[in-house]
C-alpha positions as CSV (number, residue, x, y, z in Angstrom):
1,X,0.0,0.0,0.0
2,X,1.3,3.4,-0.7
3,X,0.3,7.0,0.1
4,X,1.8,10.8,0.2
5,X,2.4,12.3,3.3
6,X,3.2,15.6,3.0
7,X,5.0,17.5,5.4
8,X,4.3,21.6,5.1
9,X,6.2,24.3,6.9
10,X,3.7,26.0,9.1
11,X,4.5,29.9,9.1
12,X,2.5,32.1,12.2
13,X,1.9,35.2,11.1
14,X,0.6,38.4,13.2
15,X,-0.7,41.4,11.0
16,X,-1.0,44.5,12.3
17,X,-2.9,47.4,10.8
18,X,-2.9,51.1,11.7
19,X,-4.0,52.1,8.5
20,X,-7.6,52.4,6.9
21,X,-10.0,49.8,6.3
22,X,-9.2,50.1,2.5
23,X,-5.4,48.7,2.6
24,X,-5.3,45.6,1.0
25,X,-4.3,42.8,3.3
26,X,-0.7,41.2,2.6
27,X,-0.4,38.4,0.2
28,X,1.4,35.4,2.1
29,X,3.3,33.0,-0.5
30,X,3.7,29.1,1.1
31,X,6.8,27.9,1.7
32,X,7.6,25.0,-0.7
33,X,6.2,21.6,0.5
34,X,8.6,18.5,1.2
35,X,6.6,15.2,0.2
36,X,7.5,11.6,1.3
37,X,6.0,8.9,0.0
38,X,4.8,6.3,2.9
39,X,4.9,2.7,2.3
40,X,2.9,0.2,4.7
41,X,1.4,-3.4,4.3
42,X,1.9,-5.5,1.7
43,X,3.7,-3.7,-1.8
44,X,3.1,-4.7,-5.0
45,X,5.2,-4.5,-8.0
46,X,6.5,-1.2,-8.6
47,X,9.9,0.8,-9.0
48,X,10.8,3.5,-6.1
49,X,12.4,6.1,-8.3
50,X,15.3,8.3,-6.9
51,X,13.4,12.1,-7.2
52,X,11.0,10.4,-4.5
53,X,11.8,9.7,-0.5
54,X,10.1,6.9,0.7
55,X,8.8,6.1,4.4
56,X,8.7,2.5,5.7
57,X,5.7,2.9,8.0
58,X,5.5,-0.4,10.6
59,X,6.4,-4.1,8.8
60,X,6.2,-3.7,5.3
61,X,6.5,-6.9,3.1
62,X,7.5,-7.7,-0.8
63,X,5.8,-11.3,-0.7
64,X,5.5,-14.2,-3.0
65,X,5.5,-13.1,-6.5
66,X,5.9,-9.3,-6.2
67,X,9.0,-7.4,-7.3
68,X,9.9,-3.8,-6.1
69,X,13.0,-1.9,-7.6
70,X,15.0,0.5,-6.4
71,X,16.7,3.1,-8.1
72,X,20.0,4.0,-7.6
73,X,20.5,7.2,-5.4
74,X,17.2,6.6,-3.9
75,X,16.5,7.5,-0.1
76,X,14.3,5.1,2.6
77,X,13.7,6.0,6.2
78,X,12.2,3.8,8.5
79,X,9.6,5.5,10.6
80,X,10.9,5.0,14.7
81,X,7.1,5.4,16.0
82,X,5.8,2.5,14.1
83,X,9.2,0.1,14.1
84,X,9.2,0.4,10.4
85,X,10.7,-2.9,9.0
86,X,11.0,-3.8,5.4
87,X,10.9,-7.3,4.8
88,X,11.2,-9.8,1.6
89,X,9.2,-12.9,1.7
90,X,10.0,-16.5,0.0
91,X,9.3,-15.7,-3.7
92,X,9.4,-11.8,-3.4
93,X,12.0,-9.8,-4.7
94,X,14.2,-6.9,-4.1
95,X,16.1,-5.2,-6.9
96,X,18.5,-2.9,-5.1
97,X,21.5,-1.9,-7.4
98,X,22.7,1.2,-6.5
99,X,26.1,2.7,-8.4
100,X,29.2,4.0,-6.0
101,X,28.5,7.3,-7.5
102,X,24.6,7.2,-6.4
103,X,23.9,4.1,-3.5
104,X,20.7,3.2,-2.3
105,X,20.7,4.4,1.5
106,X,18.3,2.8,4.3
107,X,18.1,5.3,7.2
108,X,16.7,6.7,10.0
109,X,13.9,9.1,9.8
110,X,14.7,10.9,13.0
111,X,16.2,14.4,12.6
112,X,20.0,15.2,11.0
113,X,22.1,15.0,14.7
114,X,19.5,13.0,16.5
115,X,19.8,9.8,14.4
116,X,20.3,7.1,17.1
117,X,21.0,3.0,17.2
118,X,17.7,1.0,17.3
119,X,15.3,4.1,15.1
120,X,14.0,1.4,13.0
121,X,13.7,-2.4,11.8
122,X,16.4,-2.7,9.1
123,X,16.2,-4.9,6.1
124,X,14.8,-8.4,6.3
125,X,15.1,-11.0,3.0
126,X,13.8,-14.7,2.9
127,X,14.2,-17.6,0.8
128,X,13.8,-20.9,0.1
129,X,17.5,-22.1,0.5
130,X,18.3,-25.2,2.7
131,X,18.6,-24.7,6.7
132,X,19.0,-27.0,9.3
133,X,15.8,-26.0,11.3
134,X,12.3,-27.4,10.3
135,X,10.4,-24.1,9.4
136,X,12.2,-22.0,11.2
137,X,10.6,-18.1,11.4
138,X,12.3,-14.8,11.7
139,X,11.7,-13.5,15.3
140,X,9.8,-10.6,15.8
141,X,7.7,-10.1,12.5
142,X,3.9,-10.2,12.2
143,X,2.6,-12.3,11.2
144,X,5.0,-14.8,11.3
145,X,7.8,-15.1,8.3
146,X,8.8,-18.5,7.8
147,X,12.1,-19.0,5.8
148,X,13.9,-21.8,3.9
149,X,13.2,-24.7,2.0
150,X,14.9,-26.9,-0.7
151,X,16.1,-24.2,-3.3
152,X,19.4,-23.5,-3.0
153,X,19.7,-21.7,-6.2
154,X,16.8,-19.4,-5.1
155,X,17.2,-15.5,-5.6
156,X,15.5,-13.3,-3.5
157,X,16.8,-10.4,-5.4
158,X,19.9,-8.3,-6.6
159,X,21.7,-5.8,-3.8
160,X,24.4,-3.6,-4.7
161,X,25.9,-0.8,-3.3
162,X,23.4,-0.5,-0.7
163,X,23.6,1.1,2.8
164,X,21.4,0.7,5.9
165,X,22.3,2.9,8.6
166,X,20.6,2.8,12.8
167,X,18.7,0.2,12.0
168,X,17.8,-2.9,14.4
169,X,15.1,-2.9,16.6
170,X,13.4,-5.1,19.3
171,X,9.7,-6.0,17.5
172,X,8.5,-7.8,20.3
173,X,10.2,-8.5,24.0
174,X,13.9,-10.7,23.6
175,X,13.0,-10.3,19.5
176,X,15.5,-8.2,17.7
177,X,16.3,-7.5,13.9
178,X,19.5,-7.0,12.9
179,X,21.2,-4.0,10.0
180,X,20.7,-7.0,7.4
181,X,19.1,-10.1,8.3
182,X,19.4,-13.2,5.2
183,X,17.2,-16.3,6.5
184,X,17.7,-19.0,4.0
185,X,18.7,-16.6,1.0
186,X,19.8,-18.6,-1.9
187,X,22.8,-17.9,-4.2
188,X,20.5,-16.5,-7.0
189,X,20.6,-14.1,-4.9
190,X,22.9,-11.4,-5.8
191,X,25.3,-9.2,-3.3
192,X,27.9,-7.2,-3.2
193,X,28.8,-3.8,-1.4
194,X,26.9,-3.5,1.6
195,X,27.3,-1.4,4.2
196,X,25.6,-2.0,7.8
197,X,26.4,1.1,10.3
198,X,25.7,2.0,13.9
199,X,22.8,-1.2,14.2
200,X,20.8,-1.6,17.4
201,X,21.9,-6.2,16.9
202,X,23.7,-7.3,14.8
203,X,25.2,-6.3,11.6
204,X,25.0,-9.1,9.3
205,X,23.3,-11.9,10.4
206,X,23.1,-15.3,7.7
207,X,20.3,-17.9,9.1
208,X,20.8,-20.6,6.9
209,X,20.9,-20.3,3.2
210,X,24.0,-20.2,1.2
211,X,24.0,-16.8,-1.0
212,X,27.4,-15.3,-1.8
213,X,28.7,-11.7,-0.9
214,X,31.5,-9.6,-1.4
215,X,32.9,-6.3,-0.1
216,X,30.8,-5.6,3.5
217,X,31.0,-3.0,6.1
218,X,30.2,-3.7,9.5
219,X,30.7,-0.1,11.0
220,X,30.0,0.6,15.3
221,X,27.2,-1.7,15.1
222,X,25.6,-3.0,18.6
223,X,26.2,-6.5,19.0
224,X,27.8,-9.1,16.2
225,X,29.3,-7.7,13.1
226,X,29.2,-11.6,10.9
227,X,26.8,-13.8,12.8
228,X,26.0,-16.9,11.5
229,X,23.7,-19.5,12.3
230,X,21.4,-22.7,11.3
231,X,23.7,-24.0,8.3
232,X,24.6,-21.1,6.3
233,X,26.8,-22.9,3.6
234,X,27.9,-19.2,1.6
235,X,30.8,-17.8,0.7
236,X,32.5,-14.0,1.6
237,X,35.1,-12.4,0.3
238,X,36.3,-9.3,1.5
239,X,34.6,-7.8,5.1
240,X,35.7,-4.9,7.0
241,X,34.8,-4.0,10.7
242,X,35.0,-1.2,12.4
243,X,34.2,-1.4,16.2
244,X,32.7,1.4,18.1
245,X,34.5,0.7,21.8
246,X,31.5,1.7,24.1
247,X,28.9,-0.4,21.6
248,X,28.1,-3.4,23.0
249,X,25.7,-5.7,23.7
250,X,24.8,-7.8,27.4
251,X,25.3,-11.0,25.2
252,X,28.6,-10.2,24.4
253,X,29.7,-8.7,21.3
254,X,32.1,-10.3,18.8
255,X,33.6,-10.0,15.5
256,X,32.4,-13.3,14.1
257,X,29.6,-15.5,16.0
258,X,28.8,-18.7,14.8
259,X,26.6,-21.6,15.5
260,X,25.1,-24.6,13.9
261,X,22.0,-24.4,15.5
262,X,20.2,-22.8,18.8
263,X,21.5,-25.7,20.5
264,X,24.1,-28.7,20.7
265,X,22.3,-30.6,18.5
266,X,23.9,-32.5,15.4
267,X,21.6,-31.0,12.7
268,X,22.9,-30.8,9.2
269,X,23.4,-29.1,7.1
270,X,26.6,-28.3,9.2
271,X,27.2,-24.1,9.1
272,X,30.3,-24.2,6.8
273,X,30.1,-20.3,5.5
274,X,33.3,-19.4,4.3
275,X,34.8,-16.4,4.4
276,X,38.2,-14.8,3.3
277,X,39.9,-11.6,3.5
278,X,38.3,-9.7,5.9
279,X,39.7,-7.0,8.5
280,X,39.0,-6.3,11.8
281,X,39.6,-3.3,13.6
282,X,38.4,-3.9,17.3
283,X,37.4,-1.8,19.9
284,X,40.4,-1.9,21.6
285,X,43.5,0.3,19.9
286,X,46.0,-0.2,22.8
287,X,46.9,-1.5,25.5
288,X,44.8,-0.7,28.4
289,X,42.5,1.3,26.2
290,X,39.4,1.3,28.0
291,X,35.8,-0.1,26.4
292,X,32.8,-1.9,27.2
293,X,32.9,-4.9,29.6
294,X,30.6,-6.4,26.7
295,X,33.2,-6.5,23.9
296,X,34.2,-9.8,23.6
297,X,35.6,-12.0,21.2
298,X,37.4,-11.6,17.7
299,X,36.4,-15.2,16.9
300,X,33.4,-17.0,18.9
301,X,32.7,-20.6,17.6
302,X,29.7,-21.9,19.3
303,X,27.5,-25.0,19.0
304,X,29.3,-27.3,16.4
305,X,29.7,-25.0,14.0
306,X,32.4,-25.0,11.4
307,X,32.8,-22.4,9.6
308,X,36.2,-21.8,7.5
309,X,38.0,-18.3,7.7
310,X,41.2,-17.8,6.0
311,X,43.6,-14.8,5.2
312,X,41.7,-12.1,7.4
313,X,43.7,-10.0,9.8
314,X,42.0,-9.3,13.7
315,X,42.4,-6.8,15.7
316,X,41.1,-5.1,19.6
317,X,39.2,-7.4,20.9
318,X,39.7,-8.8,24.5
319,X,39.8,-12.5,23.6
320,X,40.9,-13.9,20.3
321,X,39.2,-16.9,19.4
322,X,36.8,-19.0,21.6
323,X,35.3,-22.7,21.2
324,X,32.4,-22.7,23.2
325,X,31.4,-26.7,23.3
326,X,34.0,-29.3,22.8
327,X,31.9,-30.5,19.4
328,X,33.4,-27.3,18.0
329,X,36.5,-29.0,18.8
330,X,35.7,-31.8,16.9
331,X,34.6,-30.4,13.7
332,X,37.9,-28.3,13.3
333,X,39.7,-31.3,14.2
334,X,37.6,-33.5,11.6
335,X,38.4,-30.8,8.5
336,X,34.6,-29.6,8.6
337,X,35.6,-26.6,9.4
338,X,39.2,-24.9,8.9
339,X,41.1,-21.6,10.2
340,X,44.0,-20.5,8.3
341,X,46.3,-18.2,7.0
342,X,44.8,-15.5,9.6
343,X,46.9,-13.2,12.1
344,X,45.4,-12.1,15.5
345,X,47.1,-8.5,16.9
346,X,45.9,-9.1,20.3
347,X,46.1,-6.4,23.3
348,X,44.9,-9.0,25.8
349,X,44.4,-12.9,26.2
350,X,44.2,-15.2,23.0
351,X,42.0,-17.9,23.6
352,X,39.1,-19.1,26.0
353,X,37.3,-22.3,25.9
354,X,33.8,-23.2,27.7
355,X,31.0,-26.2,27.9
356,X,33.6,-29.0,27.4
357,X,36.0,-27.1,25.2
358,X,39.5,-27.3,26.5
359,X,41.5,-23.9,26.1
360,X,44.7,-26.4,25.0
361,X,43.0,-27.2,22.2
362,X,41.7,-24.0,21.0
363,X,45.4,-23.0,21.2
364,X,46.6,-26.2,19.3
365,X,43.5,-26.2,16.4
366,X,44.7,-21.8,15.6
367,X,48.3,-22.2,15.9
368,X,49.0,-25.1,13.3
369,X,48.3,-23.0,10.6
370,X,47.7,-19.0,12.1
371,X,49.2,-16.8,13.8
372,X,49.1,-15.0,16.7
373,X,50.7,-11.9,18.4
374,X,50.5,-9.2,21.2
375,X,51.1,-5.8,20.9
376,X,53.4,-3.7,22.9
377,X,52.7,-2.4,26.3
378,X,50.5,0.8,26.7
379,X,53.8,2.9,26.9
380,X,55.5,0.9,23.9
381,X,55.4,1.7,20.6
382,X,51.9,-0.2,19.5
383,X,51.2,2.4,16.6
384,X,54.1,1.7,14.8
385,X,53.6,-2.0,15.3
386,X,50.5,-1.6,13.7
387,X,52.2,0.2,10.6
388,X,54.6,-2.6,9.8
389,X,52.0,-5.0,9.1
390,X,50.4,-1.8,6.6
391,X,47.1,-1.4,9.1
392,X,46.4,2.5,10.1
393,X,46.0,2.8,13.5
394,X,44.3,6.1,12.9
395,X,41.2,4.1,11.7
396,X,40.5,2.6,14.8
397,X,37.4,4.5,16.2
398,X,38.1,4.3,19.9
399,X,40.4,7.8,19.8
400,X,37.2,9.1,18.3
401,X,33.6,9.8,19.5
402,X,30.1,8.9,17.1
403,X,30.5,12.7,16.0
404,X,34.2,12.6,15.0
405,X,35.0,9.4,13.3
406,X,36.1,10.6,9.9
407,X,33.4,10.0,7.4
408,X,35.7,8.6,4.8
409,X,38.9,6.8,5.9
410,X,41.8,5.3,4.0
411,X,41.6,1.7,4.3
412,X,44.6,0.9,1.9
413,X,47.5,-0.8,3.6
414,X,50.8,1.5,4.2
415,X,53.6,1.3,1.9
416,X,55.8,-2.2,2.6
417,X,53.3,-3.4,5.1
418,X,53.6,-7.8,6.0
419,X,50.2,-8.1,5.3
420,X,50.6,-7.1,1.4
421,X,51.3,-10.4,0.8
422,X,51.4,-14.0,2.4
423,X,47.4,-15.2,1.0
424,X,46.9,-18.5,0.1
425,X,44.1,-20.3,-1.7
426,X,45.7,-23.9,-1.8
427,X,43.2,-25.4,1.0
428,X,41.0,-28.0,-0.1
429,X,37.8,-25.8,1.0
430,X,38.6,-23.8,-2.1
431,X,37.7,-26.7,-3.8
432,X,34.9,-27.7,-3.0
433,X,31.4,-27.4,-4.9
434,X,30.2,-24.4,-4.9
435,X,33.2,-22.8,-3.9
436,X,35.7,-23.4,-6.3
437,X,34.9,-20.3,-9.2
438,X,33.7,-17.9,-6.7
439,X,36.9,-16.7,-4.2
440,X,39.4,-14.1,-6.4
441,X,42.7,-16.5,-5.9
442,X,45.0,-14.0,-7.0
443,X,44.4,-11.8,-4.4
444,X,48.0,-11.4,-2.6
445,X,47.1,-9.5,0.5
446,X,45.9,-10.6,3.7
447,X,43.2,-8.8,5.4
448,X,40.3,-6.9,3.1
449,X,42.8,-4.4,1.4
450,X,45.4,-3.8,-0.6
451,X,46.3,-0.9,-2.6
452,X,42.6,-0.1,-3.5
453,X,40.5,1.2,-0.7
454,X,36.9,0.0,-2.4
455,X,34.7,1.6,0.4
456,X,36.0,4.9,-1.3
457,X,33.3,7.0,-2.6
458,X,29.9,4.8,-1.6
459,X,30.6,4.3,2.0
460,X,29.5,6.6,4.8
461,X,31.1,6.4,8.4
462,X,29.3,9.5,10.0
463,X,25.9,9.7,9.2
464,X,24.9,11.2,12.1
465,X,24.8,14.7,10.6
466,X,24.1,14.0,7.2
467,X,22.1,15.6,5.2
468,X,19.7,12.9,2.8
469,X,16.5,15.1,2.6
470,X,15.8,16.9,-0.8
471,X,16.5,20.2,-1.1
């Protein structure tokens, strides 16, 4: 359903007259009238064009056989009052291509400056891709949205250069969306340069599924940055995250979370995501730097999952890798899963173990084929240590606050930095179906960057004050 809202500036004015009756009265001219278009309920086909703003006005869905499109450069603010969500059923589609010159931005509707974590629902997309839950829903929407199914080749749209910014919301008590939520999304399902800033949950969040992505941003985002859950199969190549040090959620925030299931249980299809070339920089710059008690771990590997990460750099975080149940153990030690080619620059303690894990093994399972090191001491010289592996310690956000992070950082690696080179694509995961033609193997760097910063000229990394209403 759509209607206009129109917003009109509402001018007071006080005449008065000392003159005689006959003097005309003054003429008053309107002040120009912004319009917004509101969306609600269920949308049919139809293409949002970019000379329009839109307003998503409570849960809004694209279901079963309906395709919206939106153009690049276009503007969508979710409404706070009503929690607006907008959501992409099994069989609906979302054709979201922005350019780097014009992206598609999701955003707050709340005033330039007062733009806040949790203002509205975020983005929400289905499909009928494989999980290993029997129709499992997405908490929090109404009525319920069940996901998943038998397609792996399903597409549930095309998303491209897109940016959703203080999104994330609790719908209902303990149920919270995430910046972009994929639940069984299937790898018709197109996706590359998407950026998830200053969430009120997660950032990205894959239930399931197996669709593809390249080049994300995970910027000062509440809890997880890359959560993945319920047998996301997928591949990723090339994540950055940026961690906000006073951003953090009660369940503990990490870099990666991961989990085969909501429990112990040995469902299959195992989560086996895999994901390459990604950077991390953590909340924690130094030595001693201080930061929310919630910030947790780089890596947290929970309830048999096994997911494969290889030639990604970490950085910050308190802890860096974590087995939380000793079947994680076993599926790294079985192949299911495999770590490598990865550096951790940790301020703090490396590993932690819990629910049968042992640390010893958590230790043994990273160090066979990554590496681990700590940086200097608060009064050492931790920024240059930074530099020789090419990372800019400038970019961390903790020595800024929400209102000075710079809005467009250089993410290239310094001049003769380690991590320019060292990446390796020989592991048999590279191999495998599905995975073998999609990774870029030539890529020599470890980490998300080389020479080429590619969040240059789409990416936004303070939005607080920016200005998206037309003019």
């Amino acid at each position: 359903m759509k209607k206009n809202l129109k917003f009109a500036a509402i001018a007071a004015l006080l005449a008065f007259s000392f003159a005689c009756s006959e003097d005309p009265e003054p003429i008053v001219t309107p002040e120009p009238e912004d319009e917004l278009v509101a969306l609600s309920g269920n949308l049919s086909t139809q293409t949002l064009t970019a000379d329009k703003q839109y307003l998503l006005q409570g849960q809004v869905f694209v279901r079963s056989g309906q395709t919206v499109t939106i153009q690049p450069g276009t503007v969508i603010y979710g409404e706070k009052r009503s929690k607006g969500t907008l959501i992409v059923d099994r069989g609906g589609k979302l054709i979201a291509r922005g350019t780097k010159e014009n992206p598609i931005i999701m955003t707050s509707a709340q005033a330039e400056g007062e733009r806040d974590r949790s203002d509205w629902g975020g983005l929400v997309i289905a499909g009928r891709a494989r999980t290993n839950q029997v129709d499992p829903a997405v908490e929090g929407i109404d009525p319920v949205l069940i996901f998943g199914g038998t397609d792996d080749n399903d597409s549930s749209g095309e998303y491209e250069y897109l940016r959703v910014e203080y999104a994330g919301i609790e719908l209902t008590p303990n149920n919270e969306t995430n910046s972009i939520t994929m639940a069984g999304v299937g790898n018709g399902t197109f996706m590359e340069h998407l950026m998830v800033s200053f969430g009120g949950d997660d950032g990205f969040e894959w239930f399931g599924g197996n669709v593809d992505a390249r080049y994300l941003i995970s910027h000062s985002t509440w809890d997880d940055d890359l959560d993945v859950d319920y047998g996301y199969s997928g591949n990723v190549q090339w994540a950055l995250v940026v961690r906000n040090p006073f951003y953090a959620d009660q369940s503990q925030s990490n870099a990666f979370e991961c989990d085969n299931g909501p429990n112990d249980n040995d469902v299959q299809p195992y989560t086996t995501g895999t994901f390459s070339n990604v950077t991390v920089y953590g909340p924690r710059d130094r030595v001693g730097r201080s930061i929310s008690g919630n910030n947790f771990h780089a890596i947290d590997l929970r309830r048999r999952t096994a997911v494969s990460i290889f030639n990604s750099v970490f950085t910050g975080f308190p802890t860096g890798v974590r087995f939380n149940t000793q079947s994680v153990t076993d599926q790294y030690n079985a192949g299911t899963g495999v770590l490598a080619n990865n550096i951790i620059i940790n301020p703090n303690a490396n590993y932690a173990a819990g629910g049968g894990a042992a640390v010893a093994d958590v230790q043994s399972i990273w160090e066979a084929k990554n590496t681990t090191v700590s940086l200097p001491a608060a009064d050492g010289p931790w920024e240059d240590f930074y530099r020789t592996y090419g990372l800019r310690p400038e970019n961390f956000f903790a020595r800024y606050t929400v209102s000075t992070y710079p809005n467009n950082p250089n993410f290239t690696l310094l001049a003769n930095g380690t991590l320019a080179t060292g990446a390796k694509f020989d592991d048999p995961k590279f191999s495998e179906a599905g995975r073998s033609t999609y990774f870029d193997k030539n890529v020599p760097y470890i980490g998300a960057f080389g020479s080429t910063d590619w969040t240059d000229g789409w990416a936004e990394f303070a939005p607080l004050n920016k200005v998206y209403k037309q003019q």
